[in-house]
KOLFI-25161 format. One record per atom (N, C-alpha, C): x, y, z; chain; residue in one letter; atom name. Coordinates in steps of 0.2 Angstrom, whole numbers. Atoms other than C-alpha are relative to their C-alpha. Example, Ala and Ser with C-alpha at 12.3 -4.5 7.8 and 13.67 -1.06 7.14 Angstrom:
2
       X       Y       Z   chain   resn   name
       4      -6       0       A      a      N
      62     -22      39       A      a     CA
       4       6       0       A      a      C
      -4      -6      -1       A      s      N
      68      -5      36       A      s     CA
      -4       5       3       A      s      C
This chain:
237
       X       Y       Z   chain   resn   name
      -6       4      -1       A      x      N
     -54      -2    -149       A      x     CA
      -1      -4       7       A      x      C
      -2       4      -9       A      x      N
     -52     -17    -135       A      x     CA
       4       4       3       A      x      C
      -7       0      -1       A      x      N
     -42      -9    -125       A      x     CA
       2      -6       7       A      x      C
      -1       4      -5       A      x      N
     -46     -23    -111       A      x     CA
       5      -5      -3       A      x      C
      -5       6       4       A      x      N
     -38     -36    -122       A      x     CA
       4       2      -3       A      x      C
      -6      -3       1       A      x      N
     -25     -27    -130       A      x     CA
       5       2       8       A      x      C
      -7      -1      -8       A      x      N
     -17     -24    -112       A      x     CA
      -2      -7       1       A      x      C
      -3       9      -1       A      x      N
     -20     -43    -108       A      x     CA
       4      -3      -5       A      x      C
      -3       2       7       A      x      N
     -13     -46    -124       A      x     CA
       9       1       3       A      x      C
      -7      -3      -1       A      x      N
       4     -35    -119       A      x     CA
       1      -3       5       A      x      C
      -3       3      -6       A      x      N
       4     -41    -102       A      x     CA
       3      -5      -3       A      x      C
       0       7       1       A      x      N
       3     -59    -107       A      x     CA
       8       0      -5       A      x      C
      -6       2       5       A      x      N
      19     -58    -120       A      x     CA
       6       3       4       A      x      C
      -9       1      -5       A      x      N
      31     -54    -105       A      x     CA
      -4      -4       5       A      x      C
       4       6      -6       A      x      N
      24     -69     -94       A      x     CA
       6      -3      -1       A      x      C
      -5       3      -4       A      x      N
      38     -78     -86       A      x     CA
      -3      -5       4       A      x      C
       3       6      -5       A      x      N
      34     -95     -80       A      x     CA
       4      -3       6       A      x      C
      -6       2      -6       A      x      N
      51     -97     -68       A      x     CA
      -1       7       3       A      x      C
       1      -6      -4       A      x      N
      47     -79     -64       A      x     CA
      -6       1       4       A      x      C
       6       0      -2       A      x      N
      29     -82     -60       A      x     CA
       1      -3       7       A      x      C
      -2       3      -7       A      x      N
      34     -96     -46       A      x     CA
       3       4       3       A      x      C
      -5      -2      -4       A      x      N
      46     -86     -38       A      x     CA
      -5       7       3       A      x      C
       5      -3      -1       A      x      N
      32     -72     -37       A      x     CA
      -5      -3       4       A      x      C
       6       4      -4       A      x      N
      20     -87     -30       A      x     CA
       3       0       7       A      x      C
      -1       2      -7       A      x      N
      32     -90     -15       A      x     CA
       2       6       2       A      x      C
      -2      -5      -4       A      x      N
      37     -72     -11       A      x     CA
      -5       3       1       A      x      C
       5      -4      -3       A      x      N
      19     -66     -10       A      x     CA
      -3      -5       4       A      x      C
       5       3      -5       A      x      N
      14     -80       0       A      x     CA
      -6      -4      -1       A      x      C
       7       1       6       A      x      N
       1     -90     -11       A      x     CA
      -1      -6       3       A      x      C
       4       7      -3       A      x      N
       0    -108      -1       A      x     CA
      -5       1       4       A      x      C
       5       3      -3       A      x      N
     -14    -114       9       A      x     CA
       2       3       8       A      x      C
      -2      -3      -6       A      x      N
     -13    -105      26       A      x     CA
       4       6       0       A      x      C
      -2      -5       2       A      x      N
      -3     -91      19       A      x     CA
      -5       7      -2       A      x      C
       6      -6       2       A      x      N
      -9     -72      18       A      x     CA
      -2       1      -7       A      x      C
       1       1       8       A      x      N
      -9     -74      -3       A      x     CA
      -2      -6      -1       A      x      C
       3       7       2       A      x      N
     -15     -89      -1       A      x     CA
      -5      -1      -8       A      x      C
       4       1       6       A      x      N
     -23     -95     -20       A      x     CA
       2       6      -4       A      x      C
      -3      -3       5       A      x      N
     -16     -80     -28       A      x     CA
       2      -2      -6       A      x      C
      -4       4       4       A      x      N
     -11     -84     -46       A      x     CA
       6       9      -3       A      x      C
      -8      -7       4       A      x      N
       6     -74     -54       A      x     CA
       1      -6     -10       A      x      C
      -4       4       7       A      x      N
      13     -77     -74       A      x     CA
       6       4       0       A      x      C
      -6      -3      -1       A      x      N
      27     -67     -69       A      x     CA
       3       4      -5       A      x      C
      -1      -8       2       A      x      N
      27     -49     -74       A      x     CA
       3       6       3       A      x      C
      -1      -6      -4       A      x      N
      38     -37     -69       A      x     CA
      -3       8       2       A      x      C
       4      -7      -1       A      x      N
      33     -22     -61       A      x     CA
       0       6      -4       A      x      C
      -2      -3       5       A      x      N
      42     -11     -72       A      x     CA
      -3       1      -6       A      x      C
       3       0       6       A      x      N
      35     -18     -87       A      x     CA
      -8       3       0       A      x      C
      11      -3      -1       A      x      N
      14     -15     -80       A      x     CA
       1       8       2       A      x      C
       1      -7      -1       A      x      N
      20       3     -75       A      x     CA
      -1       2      -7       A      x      C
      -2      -3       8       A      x      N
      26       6     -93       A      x     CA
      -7      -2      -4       A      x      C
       5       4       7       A      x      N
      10      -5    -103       A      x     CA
      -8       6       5       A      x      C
       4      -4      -4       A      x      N
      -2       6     -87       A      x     CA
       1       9      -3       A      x      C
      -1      -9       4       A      x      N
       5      23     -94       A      x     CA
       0       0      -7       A      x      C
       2       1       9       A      x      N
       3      19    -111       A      x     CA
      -7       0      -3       A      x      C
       7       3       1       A      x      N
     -16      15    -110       A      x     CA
      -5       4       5       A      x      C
       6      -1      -3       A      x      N
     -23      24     -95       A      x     CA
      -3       6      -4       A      x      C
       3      -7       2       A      x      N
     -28      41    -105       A      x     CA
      -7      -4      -3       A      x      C
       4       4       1       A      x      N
     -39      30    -114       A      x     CA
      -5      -5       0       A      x      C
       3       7       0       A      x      N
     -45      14    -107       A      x     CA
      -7       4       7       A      x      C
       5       0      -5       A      x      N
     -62      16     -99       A      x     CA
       0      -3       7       A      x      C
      -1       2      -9       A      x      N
     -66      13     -79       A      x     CA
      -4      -6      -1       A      x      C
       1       7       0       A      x      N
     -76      -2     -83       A      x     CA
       2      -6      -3       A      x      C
      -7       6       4       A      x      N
     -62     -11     -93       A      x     CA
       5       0       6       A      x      C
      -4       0      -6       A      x      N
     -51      -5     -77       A      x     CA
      -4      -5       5       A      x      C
       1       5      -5       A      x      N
     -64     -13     -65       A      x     CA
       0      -8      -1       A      x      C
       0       5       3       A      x      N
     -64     -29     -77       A      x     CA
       7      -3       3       A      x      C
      -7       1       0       A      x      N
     -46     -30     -75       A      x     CA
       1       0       9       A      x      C
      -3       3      -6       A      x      N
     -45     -28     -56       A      x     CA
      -3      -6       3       A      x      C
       1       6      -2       A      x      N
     -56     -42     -54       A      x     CA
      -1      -6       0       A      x      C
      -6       8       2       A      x      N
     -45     -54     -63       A      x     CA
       4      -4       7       A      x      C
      -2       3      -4       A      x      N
     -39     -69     -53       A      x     CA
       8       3      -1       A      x      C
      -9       0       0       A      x      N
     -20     -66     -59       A      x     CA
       0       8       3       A      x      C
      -3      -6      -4       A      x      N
     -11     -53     -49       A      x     CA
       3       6      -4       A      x      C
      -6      -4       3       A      x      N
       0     -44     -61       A      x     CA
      -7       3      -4       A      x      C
       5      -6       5       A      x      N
     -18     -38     -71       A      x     CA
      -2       5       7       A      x      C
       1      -5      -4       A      x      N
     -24     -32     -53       A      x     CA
       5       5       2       A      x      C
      -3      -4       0       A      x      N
     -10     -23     -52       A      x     CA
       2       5      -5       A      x      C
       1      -4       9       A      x      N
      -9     -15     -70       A      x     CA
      -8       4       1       A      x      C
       7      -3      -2       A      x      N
     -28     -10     -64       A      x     CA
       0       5       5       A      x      C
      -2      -5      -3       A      x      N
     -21       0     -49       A      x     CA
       3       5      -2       A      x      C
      -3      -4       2       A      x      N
      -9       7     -58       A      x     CA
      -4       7      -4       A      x      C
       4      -6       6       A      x      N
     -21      14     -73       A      x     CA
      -6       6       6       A      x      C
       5      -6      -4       A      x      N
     -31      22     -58       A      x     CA
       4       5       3       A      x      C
      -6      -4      -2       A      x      N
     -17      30     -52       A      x     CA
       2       5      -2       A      x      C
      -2      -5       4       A      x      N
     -12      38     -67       A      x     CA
      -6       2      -2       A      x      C
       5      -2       1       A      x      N
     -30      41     -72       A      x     CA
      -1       8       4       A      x      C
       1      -6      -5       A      x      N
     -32      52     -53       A      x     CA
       4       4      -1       A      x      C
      -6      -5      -2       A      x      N
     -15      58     -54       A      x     CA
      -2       7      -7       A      x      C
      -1      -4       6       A      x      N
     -17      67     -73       A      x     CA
      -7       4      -3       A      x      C
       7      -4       1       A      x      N
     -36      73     -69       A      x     CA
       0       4       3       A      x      C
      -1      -6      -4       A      x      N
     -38      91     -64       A      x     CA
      -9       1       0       A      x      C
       5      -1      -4       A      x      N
     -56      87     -63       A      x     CA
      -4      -6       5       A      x      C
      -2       4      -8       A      x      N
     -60      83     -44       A      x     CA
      -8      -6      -1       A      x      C
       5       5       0       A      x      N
     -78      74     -50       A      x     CA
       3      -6      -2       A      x      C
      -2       8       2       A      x      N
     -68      62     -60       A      x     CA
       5      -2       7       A      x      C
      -5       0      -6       A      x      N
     -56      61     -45       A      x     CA
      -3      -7       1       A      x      C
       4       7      -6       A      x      N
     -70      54     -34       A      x     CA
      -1      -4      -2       A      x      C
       4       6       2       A      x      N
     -78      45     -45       A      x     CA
       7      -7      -1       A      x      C
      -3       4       2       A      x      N
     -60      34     -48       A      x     CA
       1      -2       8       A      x      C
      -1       1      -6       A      x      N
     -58      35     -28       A      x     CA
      -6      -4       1       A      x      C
       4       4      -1       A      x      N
     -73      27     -26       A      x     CA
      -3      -6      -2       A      x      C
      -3       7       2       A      x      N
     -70      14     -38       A      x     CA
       5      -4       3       A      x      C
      -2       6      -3       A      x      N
     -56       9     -30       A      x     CA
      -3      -3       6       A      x      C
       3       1      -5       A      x      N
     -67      10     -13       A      x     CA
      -4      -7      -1       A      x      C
       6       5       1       A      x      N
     -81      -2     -22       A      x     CA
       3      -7      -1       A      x      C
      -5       4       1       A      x      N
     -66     -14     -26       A      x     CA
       3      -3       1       A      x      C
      -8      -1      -4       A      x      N
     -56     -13     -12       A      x     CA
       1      -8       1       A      x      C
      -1       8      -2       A      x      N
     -58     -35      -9       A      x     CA
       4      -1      -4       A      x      C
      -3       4       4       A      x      N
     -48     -37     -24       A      x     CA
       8       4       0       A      x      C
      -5      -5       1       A      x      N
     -33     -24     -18       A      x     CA
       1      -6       7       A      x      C
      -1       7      -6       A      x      N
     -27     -41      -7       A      x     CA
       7      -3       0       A      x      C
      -6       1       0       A      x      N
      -9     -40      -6       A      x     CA
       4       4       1       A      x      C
      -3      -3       0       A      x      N
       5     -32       0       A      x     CA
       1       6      -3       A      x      C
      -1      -3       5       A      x      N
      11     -24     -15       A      x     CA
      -5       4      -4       A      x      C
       8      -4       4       A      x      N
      -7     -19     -22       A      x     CA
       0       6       4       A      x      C
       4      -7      -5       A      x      N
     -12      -8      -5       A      x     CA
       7       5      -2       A      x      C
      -6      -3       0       A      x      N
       7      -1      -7       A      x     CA
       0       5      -5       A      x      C
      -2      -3       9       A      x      N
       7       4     -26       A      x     CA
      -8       4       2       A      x      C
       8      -4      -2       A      x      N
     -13      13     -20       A      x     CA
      -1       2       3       A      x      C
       2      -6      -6       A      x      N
     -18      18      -6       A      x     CA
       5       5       2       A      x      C
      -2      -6       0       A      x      N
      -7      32      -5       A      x     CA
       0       5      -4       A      x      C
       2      -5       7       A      x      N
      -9      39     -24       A      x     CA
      -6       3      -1       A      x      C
       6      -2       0       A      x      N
     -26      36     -21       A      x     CA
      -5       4       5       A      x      C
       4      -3      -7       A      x      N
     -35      39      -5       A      x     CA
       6       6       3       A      x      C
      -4      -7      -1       A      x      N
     -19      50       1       A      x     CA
      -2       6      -2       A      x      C
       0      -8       2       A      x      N
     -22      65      -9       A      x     CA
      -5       1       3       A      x      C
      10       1      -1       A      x      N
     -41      60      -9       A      x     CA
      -2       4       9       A      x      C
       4       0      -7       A      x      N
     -44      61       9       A      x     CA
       4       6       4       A      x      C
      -3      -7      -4       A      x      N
     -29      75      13       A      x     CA
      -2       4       4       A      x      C
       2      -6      -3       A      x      N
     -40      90      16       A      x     CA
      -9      -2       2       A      x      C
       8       2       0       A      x      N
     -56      79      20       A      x     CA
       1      -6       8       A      x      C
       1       6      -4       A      x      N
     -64      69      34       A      x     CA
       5      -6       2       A      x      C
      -6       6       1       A      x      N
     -49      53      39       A      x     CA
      -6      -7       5       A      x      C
       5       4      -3       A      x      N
     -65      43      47       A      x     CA
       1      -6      -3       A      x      C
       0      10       2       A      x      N
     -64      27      35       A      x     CA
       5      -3       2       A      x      C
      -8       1      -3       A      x      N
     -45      28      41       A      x     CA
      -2      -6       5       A      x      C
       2       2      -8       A      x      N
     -50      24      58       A      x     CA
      -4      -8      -2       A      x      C
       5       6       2       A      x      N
     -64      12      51       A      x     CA
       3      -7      -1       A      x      C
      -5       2       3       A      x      N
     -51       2      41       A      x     CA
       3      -4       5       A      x      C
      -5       3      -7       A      x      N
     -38       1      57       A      x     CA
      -4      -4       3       A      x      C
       5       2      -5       A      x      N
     -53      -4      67       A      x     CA
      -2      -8      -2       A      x      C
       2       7       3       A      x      N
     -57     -20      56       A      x     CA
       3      -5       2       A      x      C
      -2       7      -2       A      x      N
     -52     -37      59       A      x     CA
       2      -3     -10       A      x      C
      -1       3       9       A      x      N
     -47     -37      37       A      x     CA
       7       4       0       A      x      C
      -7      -2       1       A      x      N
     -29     -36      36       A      x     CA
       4       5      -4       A      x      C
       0      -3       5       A      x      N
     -28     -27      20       A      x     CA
      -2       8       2       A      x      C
       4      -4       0       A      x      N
     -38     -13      24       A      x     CA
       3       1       6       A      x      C
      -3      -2      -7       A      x      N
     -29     -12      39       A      x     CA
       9       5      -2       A      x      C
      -8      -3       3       A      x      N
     -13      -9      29       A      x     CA
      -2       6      -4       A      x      C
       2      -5       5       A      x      N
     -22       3      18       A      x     CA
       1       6       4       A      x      C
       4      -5      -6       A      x      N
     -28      13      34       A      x     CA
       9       5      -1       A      x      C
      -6      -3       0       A      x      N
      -7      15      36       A      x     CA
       1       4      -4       A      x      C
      -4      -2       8       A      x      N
       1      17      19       A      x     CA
      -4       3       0       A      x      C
       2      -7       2       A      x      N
     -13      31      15       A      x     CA
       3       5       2       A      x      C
      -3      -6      -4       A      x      N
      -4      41      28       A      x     CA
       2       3      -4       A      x      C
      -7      -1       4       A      x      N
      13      40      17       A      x     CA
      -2       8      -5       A      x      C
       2      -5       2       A      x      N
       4      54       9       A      x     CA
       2       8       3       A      x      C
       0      -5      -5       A      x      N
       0      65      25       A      x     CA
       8       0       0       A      x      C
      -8       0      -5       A      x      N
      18      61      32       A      x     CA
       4       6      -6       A      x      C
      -6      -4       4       A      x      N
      27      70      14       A      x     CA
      -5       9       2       A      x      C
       6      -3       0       A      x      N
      13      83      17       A      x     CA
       1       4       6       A      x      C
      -2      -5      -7       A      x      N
      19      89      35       A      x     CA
      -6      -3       5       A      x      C
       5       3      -2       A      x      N
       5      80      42       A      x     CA
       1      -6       5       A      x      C
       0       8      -1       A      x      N
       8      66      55       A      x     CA
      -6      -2       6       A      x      C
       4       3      -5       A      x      N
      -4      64      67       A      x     CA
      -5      -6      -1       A      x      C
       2       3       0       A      x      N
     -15      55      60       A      x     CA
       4      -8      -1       A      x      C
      -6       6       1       A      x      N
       0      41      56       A      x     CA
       2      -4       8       A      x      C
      -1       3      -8       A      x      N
       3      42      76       A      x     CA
      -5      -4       3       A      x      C
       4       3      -2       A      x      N
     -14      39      80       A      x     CA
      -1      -8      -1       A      x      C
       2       8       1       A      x      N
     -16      24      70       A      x     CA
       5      -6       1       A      x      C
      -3       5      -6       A      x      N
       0      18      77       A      x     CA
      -2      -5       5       A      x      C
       1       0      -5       A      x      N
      -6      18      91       A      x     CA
      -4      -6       1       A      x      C
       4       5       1       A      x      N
     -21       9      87       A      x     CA
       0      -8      -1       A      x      C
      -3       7       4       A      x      N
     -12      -6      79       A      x     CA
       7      -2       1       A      x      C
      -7       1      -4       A      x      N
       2      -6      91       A      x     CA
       0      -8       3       A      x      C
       1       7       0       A      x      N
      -2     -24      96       A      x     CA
       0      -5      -5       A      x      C
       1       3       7       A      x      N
      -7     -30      79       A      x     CA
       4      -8       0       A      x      C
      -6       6       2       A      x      N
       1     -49      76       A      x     CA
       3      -1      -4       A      x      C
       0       1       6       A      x      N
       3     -48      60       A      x     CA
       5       3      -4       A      x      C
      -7      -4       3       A      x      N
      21     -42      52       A      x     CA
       1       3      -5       A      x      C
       1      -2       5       A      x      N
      15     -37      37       A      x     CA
      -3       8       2       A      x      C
       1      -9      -3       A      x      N
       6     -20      48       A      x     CA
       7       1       5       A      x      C
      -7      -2      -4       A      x      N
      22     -23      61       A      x     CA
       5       5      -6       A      x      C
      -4      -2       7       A      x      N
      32     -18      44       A      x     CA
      -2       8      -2       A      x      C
       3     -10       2       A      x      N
      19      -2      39       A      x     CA
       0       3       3       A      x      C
      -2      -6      -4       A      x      N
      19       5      53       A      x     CA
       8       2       5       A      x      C
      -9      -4      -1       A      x      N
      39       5      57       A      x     CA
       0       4      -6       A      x      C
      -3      -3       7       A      x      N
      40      10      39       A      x     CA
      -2       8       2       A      x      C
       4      -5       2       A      x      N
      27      24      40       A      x     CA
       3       6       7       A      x      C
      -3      -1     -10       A      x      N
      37      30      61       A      x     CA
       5       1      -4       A      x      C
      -3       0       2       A      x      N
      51      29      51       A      x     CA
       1       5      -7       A      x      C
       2      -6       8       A      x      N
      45      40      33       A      x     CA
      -1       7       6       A      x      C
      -1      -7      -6       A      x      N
      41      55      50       A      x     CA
       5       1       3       A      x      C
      -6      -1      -1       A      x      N
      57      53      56       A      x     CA
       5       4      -5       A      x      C
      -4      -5       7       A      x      N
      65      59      39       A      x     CA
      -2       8      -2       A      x      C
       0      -4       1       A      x      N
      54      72      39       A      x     CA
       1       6       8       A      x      C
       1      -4      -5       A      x      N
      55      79      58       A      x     CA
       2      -7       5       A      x      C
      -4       6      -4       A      x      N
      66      66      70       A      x     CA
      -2       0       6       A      x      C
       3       0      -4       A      x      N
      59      73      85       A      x     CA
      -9      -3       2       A      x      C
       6       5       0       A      x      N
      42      67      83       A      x     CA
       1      -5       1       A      x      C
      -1       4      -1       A      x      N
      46      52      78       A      x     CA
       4      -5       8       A      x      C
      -7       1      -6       A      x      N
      60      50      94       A      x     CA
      -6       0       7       A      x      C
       3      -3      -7       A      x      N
      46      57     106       A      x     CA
      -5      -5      -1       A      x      C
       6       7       0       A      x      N
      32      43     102       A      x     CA
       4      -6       0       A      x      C
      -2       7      -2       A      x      N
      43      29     101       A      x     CA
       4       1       8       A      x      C
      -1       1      -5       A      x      N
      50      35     118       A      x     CA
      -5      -2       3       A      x      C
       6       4      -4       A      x      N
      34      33     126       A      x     CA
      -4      -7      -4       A      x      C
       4       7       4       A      x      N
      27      17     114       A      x     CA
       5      -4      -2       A      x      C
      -1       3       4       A      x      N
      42       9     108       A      x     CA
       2      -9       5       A      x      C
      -1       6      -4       A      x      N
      43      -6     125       A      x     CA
      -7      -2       0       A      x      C
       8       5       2       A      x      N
      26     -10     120       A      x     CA
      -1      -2      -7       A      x      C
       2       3       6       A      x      N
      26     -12     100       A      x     CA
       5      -6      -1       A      x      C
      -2       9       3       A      x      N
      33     -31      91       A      x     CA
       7       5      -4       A      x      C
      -7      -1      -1       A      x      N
      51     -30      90       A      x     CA
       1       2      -9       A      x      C
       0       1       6       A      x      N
      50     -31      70       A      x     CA
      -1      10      -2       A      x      C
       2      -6       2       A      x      N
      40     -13      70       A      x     CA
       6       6       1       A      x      C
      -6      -6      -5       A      x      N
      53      -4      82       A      x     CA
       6      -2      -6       A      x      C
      -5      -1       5       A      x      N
      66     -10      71       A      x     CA
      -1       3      -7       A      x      C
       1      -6       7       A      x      N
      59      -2      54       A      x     CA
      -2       8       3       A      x      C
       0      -8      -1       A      x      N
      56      15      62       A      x     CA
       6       2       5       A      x      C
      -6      -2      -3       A      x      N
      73      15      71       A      x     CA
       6      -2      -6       A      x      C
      -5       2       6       A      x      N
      82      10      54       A      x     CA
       5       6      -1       A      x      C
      -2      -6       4       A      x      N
      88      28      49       A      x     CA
       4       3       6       A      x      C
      -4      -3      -8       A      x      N
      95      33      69       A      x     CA
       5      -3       3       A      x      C
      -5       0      -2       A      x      N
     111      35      74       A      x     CA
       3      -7       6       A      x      C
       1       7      -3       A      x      N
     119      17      80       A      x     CA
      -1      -1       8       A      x      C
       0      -1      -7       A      x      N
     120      22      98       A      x     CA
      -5       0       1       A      x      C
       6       0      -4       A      x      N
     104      28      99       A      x     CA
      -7      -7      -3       A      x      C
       4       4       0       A      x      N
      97      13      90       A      x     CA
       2      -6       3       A      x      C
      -2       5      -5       A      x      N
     106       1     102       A      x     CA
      -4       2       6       A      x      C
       1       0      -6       A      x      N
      99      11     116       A      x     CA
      -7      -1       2       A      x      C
       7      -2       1       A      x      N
      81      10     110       A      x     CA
      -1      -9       0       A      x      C
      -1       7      -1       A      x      N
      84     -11     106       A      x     CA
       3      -2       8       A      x      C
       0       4      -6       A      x      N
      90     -12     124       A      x     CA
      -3       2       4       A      x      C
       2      -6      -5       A      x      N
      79      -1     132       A      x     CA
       2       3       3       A      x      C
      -2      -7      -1       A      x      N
      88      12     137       A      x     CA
      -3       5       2       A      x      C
       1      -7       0       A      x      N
      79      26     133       A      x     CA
      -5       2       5       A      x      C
């Protein structure tokens, strides 16, 4: 069986051309934009979870790699997804790696928002748990946007896990960052530690939060009582 063309097939018959545009300008697709040249046929996400669970038990990983290194978006993400479930439904750790190191071999075409978000968590997260967090580091340290957001969003893993430090550290790292897309991950991810333990989070933004981009401080102050995020927005604390 194709199963590479029977999933392009499927995708293709929920393609949306007024949905496609509208996915051009939310992720950013013009010319000086971070999606710049991205193309979309406008696929909800919903439906590629559903066509990605339908197909991962048996679509081979060089039909997956084919697929994530389609120009359209909605296949590279149908190709995250089949990896996803692939690692999640394997209980052996050789196939794991070897799907963790596909994505790894990949990673230029995991260049979006939504790509690193729907992945690096399901993937590297587990992966890397109880192992070495050095390409984290490596990642944060880069001048490549994407891989920068990965470094975070992997965390999202550690943080349900009882784990934050290494979430602080690469705060810390990427505390200056200009870029709103990691200003947003790492509120988000300051904010997921909050939920799990307040005090952490409350005690690193007491010391960091009149140095990070106003954007960041407001996604990890979203969840805290009005008072105390008025006194945090007016420097108070």
């Amino acid at each position: 069986m194709n199963y590479l063309e029977n999933i392009k097939k499927e995708l293709n018959s929920y393609a949306d051309e007024e949905k496609s545009k509208n996915s051009a300008r939310f992720f950013k697709t013009k010319k000086g934009e971070y999606g710049h040249g991205d193309k979309f046929i406008g696929i909800t996400v919903p439906t590629q979870r559903r066509i990605a669970k339908k197909f991962y038990r048996d679509i081979p990983m060089n039909d997956v790699v084919s697929l994530v290194n389609n120009e359209i978006h909605e296949y590279r993400l149908t190709a995250l997804l089949l990896m996803v479930y692939k690692y999640e439904n394997s209980s052996n750790e050789d196939e794991k790696t070897y799907i963790v190191r596909t994505y790894l071999d990949n990673l230029s075409r995991v260049n979006n928002w939504d790509l690193v978000d729907s992945s690096a968590q399901k993937l590297l997260g587990p992966y890397l748990l109880n192992r070495e967090k050095d390409l984290l580091y490596k990642f944060a340290e880069s001048s490549d946007l994407w891989k920068q957001r990965i470094a975070v969003m992997t965390t999202f893993h550690f943080i349900k896990k009882g784990q934050y430090q290494d979430t602080l550290k690469l705060a810390e790292i990427l505390l200056n960052h200009k870029h709103d897309l990691i200003h947003k991950a790492v509120g988000w991810m300051l904010r997921e530690i909050g939920e799990m333990d307040y005090q952490v989070e409350y005690e690193f933004l007491r010391k960091q939060y009149k140095n990070m981009p106003r954007t960041m401080l407001r996604y990890a102050i979203e969840k805290f009582e009005e008072d105390v995020r008025q006194d945090f927005l007016k420097g108070k604390i």
